[in-house]
C-alpha positions in Angstrom: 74.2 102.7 60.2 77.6 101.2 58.9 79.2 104.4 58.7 78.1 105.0 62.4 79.9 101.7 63.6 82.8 102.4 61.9 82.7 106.0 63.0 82.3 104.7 66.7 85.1 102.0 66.0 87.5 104.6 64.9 86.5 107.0 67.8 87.1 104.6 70.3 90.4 103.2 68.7 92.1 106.4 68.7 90.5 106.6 72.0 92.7 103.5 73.0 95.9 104.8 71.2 95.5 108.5 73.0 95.3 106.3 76.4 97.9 103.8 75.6 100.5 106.4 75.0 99.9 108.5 78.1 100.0 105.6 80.4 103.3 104.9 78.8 104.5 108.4 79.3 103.2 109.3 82.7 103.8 105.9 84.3 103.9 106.0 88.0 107.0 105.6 90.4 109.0 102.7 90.4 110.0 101.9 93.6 111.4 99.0 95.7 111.7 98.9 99.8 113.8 96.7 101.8 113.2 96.1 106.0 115.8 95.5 108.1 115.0 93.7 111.6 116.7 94.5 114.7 118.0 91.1 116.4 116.4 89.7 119.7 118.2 89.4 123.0 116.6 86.7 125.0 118.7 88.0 127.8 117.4 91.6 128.1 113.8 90.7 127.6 113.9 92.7 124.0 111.6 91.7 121.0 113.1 91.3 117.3 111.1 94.6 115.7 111.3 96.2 112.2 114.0 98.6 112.4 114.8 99.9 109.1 112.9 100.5 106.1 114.9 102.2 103.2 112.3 103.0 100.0 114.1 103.8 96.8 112.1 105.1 93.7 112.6 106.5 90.2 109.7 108.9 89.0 109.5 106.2 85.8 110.6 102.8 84.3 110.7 104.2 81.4 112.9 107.0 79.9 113.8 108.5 76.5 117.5 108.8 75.9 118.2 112.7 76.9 115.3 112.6 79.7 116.0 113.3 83.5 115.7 110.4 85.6 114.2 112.2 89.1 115.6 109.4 92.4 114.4 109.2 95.9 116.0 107.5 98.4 114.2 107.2 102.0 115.2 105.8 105.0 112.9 105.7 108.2 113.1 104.5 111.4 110.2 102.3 112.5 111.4 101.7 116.0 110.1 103.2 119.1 113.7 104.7 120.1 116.4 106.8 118.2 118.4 104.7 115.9 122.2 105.8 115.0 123.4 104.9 111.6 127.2 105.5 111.7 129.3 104.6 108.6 132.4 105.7 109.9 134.5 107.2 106.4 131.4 105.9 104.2 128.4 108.0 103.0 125.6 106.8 105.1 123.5 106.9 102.2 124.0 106.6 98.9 122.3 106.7 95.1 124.6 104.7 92.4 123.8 104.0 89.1 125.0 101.0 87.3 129.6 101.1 87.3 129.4 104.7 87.5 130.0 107.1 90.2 127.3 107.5 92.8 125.8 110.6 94.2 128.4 111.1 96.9 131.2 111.8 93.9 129.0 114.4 92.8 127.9 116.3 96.1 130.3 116.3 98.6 127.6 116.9 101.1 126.5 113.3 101.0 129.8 111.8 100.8 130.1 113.7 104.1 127.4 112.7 105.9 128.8 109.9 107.7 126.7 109.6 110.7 122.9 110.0 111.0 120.3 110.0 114.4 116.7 109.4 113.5 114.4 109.2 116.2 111.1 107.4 116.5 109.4 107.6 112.8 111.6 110.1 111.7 113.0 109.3 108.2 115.8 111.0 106.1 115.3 111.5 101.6 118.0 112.1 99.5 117.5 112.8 96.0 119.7 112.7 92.8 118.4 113.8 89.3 120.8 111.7 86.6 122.4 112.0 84.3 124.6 114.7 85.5 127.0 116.5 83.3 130.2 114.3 83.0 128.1 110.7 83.5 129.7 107.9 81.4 126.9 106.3 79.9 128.5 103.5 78.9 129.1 102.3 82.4 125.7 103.7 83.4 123.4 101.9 80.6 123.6 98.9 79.3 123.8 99.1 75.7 122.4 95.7 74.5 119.0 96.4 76.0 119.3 100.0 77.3 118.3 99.4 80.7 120.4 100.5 83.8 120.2 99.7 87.6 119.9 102.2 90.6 120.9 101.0 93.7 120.4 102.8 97.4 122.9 101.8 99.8 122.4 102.8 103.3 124.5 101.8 106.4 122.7 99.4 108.6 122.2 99.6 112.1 125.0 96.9 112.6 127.2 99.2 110.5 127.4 96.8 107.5 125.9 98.1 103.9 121.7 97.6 103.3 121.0 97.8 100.0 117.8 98.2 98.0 117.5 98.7 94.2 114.9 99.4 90.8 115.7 98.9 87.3 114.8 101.1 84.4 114.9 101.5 80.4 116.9 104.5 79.3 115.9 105.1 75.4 114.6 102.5 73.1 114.0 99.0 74.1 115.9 96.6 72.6 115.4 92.2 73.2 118.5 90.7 74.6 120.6 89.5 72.6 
């Protein structure tokens, strides 16, 4: 009976081990939103509404040094009319990583889209896989603790920058120092 137990103990710690590691490996999206709200006018008669919601996510938190980090940046419109996002000589939106370049030095197609309509519930992805060839990695991850910030920008509707970002760990973990 002993050897039953211990074969059961065994079973279900590698059991535990086996599960422990995938969830670490196939660890769901990490994503952060922000809402912006479109301003009142007491005059007019119009409400204050959501207007804005820009959803930014990494396909991980956690990365071994040499993986692809796969980004998605959203934005939607969640007003009942068509919004016009209009950043005049700046991308209207945008993936950066960290001090280094953002997506729009990379594809010049972003860094010319300058002016975006969305109607009603429409909503507009752009997506950046990183590290591209030519990323400094050390202004992209932080080498005390090998962890690096994304941050979607995205030109609000009052033409200043929205911003929304996620962290993750590129390569071992290290403690702050």
């Amino acid at each position: 009976m002993n050897t039953k137990k211990m074969i059961t103990g065994l079973l279900l710690l590698a059991s535990l081990t086996l599960l422990l590691s995938a969830c670490s490996l196939f660890s769901g999206p990490n994503c952060d939103s922000g809402i912006e709200d479109r301003s009142g006018n007491l005059a007019t008669g119009r409400k204050q509404a959501h207007a804005i919601i820009a959803t930014l996510c990494t396909d991980r938190t956690d990365y071994n040094k040499g993986d692809t980090v796969h980004i998605t940046f959203t934005v939607k419109n969640l007003l009942d009319e068509q919004i016009v996002l209009d950043g005049g000589q700046r991308p209207v939106m945008d993936i950066c990583i960290s001090a280094a370049p953002c997506l729009s030095h990379y594809q010049p197609e972003i860094a010319q889209l300058t002016r975006l309509a969305l109607e009603p519930g429409q909503s507009h992805t752009i997506q950046w896989d990183w590290p591209t060839p030519g990323v400094d990695m050390d202004k992209s991850v932080d080498p005390s603790i090998n962890a690096a910030a994304v941050y979607g920008n995205h030109i609000r509707l009052d033409g200043g920058l929205g911003s929304v970002s996620v962290a993750f760990s590129y390569g071992p973990r290290r403690v702050v120092p």
